[in-house]
N, C-alpha and C positions, 0 to 999 in steps of 0.2 A: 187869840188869833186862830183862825180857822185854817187849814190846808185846804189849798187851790185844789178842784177837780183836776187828774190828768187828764190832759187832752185824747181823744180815743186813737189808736194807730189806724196808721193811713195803711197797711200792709200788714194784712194779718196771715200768719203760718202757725199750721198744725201738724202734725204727725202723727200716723194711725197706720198700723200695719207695712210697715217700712216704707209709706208713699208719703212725704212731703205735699199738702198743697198751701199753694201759697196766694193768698187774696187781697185784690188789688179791692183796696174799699175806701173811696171818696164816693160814694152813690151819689151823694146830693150833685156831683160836678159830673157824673158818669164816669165816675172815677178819671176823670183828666188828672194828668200828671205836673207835679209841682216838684219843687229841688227835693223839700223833705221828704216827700214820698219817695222820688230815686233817692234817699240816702236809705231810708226804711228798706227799700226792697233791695239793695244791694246788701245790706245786714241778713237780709231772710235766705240771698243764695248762699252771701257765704257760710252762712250759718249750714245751710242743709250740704254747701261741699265738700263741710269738715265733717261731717255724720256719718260716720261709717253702717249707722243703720238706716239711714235714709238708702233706699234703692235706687227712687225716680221721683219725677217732681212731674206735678199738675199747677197750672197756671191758672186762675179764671180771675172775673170778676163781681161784685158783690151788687147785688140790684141788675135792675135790667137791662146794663150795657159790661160790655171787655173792659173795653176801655177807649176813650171820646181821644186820644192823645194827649200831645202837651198840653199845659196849663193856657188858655189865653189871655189871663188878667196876666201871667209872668209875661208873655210876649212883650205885652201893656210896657210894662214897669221897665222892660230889658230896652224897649226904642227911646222910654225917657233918659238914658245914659247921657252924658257930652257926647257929639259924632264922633268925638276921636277916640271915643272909647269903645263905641257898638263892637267895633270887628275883634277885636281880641276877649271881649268880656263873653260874646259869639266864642269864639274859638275855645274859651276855655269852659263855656257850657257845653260843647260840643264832645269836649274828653268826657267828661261826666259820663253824658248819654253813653257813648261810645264803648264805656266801662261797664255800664249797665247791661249793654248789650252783650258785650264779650265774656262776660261773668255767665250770663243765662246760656249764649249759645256754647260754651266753653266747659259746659258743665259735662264732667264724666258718670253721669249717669241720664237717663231715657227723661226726656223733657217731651209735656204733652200740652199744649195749648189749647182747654176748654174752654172756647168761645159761646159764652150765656148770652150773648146781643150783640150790638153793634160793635166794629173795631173798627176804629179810623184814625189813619193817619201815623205816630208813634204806637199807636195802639194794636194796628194791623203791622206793625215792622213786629213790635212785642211778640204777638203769634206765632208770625213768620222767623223768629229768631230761636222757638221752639223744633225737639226733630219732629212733632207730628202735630197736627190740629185736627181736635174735634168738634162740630159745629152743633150749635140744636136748632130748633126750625126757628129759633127767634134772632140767630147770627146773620151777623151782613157784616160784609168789607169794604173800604173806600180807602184810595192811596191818596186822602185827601191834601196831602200838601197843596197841589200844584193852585187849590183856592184861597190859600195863604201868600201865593208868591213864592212856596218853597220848595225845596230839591226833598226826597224824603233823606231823613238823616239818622234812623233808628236800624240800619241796617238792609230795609228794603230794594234797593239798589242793585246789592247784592244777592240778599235770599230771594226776592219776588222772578226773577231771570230759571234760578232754579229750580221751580216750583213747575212754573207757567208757560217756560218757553220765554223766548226776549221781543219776539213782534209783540203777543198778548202781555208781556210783562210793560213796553211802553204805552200801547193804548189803555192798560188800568193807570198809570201812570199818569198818562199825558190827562186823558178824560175827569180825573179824581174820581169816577164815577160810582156807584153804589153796587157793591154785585150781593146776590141773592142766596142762602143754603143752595139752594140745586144747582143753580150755575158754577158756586164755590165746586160744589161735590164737582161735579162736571169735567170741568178743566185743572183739577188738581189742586187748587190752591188749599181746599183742607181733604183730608183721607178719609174722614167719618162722617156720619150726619147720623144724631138721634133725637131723639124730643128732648124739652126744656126739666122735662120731669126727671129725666134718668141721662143727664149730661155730667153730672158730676162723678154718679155711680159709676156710668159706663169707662169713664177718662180714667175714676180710680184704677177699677179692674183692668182695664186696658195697660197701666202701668205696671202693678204686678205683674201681668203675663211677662211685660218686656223685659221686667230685671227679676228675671229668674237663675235667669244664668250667672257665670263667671263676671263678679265685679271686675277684676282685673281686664280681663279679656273683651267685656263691656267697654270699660274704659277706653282702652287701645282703639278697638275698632272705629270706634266713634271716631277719636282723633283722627285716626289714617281716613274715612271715609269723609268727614270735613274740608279733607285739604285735599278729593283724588280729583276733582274738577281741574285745577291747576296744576298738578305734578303729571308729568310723564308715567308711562307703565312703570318703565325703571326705578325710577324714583318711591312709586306708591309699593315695588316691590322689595326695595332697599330697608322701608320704615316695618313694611310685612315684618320682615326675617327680624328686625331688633324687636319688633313686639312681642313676637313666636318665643326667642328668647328666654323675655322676659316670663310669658307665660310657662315656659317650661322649671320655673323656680316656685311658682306659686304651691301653696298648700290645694288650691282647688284643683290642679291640675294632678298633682299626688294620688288626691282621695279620689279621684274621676275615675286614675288609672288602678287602682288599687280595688273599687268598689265593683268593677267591671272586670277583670279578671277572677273575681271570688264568685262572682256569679256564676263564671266561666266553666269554672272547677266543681261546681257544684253536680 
């Protein structure tokens, strides 16, 4: 008896020079998303959360799209349920996603979203659940729920308001409509725009610069700057002082003050 091929993974992660990236690869569907792939990729973050050499994480996709969204043969399969079952077997696919999302945007180190083609749908939430996106002249965005019938449910709700502003974040919404590199660049929705040729390079490099710094102090910031939309001055200045804290225990903060006074004396 022969041993079955393994099947190839749907989410594939490398590590190279303390950058995590991590590829979303179903090309033949454009990489649309199916449960196993969200179990896959939620393996890949946690994997790169616990890496103490991991710095920062690049997002893309594998062939000529981000990523097309959910799966829609699962949609298929999820409406063949009994009625009395859609809403909860719904709701507990919803944790899922939801997990998926908070794992990526939750991550204490610099997340970049390079976008190689089209992102629609969970696919443009995926991006949007990144802190930065970079685009190549072959990227384009669509909040296409709303031609499903759906509310977007990957986060978008949320991140797309902070990006975009909330009039322009309802008409991408309301519209599903297709926006373009330059318009992206334009209006904020991604930070960079380079060619298809040098989108991975640039996302890599672009990472290293950003976790050059204090992991510790990386980390924090993040957190407090996640949550300063909703918190008060007071508040985002309360989380300040216990991070400052913290940072003042760390070994980087030691060697910082240590390596800069010998200079001093010199």
């Amino acid at each position: 008896m022969t041993a079955s091929a393994q099947a190839p993974s749907k989410v594939e992660l490398t590590i190279e020079a303390s950058v995590a990236t991590v590829v979303l690869s179903r090309p033949e569907v454009r990489n649309a998303i199916d449960d196993e792939m969200r179990a896959q990729f939620n393996a890949a973050i946690e994997r790169v959360a616990n890496d103490d050499a991991v710095r920062a994480v690049v997002l893309t996709g594998k062939g000529s799209a981000f990523c097309a969204g959910g799966d829609i043969s699962a949609m298929q399969q999820r409406l063949q349920a009994p009625a009395g079952e859609i809403a909860f077997n719904g709701w507990r696919r919803q944790q899922r996603v939801h997990h998926s999302v908070a794992g990526l945007h939750g991550l204490g180190k610099p997340t970049i979203a390079a976008v190689n083609g089209p992102a629609a749908g969970l696919g443009a939430d995926m991006a949007l659940c990144c802190d930065f996106i970079i685009g190549s002249d072959a990227a384009s965005f669509a909040m296409s729920f709303i031609h499903r019938g759906l509310v977007p449910d990957g986060g978008g709700l949320y991140f797309l308001p902070r990006r975009v502003g909330l009039a322009r974040a309802k008409e991408l919404i309301f519209s599903g409509r297709r926006v373009e590199p330059a318009e992206a660049l334009e209006i904020g929705l991604i930070d960079r725009l380079t060619s298809s040729q040098k989108l991975l390079e640039d996302a890599q490099a672009w990472a290293r610069e950003l976790s050059k710094g204090s992991r510790t102090a990386l980390a924090l910031s993040k957190a407090i700057l996640d949550k300063s939309f909703e918190l008060s001055g007071e508040e985002v200045s309360a989380l300040g002082r216990e991070a400052q804290a913290i940072c003042y225990t760390t070994t980087e903060h030691h060697e910082s003050i240590a390596a800069f006074l010998s200079r001093k004396t010199r």
